[in-house]
ZADO-1210 file (C-alpha; in nm, 4 decimals, padded with zeros to 6 digits):
<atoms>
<atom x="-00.3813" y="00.6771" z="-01.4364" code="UNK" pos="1"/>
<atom x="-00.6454" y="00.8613" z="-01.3045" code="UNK" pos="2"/>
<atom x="-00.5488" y="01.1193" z="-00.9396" code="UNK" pos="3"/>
<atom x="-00.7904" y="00.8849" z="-00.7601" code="UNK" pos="4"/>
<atom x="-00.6297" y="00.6067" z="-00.8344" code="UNK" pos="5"/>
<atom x="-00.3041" y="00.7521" z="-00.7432" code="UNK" pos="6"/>
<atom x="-00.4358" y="00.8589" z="-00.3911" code="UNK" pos="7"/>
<atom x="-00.5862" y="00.5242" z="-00.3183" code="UNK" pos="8"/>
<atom x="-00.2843" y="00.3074" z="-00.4315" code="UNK" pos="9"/>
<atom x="-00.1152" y="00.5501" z="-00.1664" code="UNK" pos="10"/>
<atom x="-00.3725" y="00.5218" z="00.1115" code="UNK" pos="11"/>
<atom x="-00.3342" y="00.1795" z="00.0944" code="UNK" pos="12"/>
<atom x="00.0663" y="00.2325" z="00.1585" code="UNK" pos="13"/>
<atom x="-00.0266" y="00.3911" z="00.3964" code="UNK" pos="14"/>
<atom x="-00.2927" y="00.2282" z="00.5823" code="UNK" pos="15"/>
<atom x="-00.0742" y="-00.0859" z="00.5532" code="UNK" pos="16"/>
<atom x="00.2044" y="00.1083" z="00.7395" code="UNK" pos="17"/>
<atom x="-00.0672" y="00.2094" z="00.9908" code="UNK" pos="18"/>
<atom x="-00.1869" y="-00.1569" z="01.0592" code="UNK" pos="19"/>
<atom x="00.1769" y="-00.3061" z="01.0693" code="UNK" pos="20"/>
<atom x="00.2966" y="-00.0333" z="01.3284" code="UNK" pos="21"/>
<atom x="-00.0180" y="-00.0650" z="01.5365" code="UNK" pos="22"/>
<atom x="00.0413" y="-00.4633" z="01.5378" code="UNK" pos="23"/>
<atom x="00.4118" y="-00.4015" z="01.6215" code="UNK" pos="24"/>
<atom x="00.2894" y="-00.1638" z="01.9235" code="UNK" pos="25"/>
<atom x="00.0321" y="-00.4175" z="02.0590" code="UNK" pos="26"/>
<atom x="00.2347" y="-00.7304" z="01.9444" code="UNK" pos="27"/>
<atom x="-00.0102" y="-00.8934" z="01.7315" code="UNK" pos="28"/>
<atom x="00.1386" y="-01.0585" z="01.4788" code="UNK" pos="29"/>
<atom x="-00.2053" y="-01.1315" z="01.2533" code="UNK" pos="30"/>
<atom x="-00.1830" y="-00.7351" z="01.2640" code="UNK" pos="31"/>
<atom x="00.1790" y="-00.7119" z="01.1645" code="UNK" pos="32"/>
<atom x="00.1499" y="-00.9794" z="00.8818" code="UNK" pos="33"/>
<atom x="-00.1911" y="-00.8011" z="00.7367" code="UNK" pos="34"/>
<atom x="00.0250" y="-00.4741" z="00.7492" code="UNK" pos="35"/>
<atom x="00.2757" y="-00.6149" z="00.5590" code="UNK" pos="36"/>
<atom x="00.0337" y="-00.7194" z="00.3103" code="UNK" pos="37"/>
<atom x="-00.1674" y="-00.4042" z="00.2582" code="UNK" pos="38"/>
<atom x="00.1641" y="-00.1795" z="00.2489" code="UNK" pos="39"/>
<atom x="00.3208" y="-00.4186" z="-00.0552" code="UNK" pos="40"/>
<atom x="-00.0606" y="-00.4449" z="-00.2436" code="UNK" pos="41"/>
<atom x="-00.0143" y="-00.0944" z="-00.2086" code="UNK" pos="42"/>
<atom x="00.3339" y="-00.0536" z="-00.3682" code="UNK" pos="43"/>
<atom x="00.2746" y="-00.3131" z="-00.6268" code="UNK" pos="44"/>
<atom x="-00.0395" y="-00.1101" z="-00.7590" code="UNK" pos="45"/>
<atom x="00.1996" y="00.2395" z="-00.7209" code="UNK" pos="46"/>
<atom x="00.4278" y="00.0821" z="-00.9249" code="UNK" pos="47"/>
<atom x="00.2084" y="-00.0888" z="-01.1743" code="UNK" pos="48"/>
<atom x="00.0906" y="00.3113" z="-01.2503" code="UNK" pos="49"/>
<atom x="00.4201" y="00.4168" z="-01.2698" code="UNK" pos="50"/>
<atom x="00.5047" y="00.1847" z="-01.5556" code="UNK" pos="51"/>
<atom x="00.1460" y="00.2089" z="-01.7101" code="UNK" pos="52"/>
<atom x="00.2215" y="00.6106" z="-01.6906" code="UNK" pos="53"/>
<atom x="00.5660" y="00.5755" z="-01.8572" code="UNK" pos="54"/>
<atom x="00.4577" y="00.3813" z="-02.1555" code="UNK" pos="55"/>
<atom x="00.1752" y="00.6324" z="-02.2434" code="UNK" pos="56"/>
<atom x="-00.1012" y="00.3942" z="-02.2028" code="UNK" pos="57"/>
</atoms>
């Protein structure tokens, strides 16, 4: 997996994070729920790499 890859799977963590605190603050709960979405698209993809690095693919 390329470093690109890596950093984007992570912005998206993070950007998720971002969205889903920002909801919290302003109580919008379309906000929160996106959040939520973004931040676990986000892991899924980190982990997918993770697995994809580990069996030398």
């Amino acid at each position: 997996m390329s470093i690109t890859s890596k950093i984007a799977h992570t912005a998206e963590t993070a950007k998720g994070g971002a969205k889903r605190m920002f909801g919290r603050l302003t109580g919008s709960r379309r906000l929160r729920t996106e959040g939520r979405a973004d931040q676990a698209k986000g892991d899924i993809k980190q982990a997918g790499a993770k697995i994809k690095d580990a069996s030398g693919h």
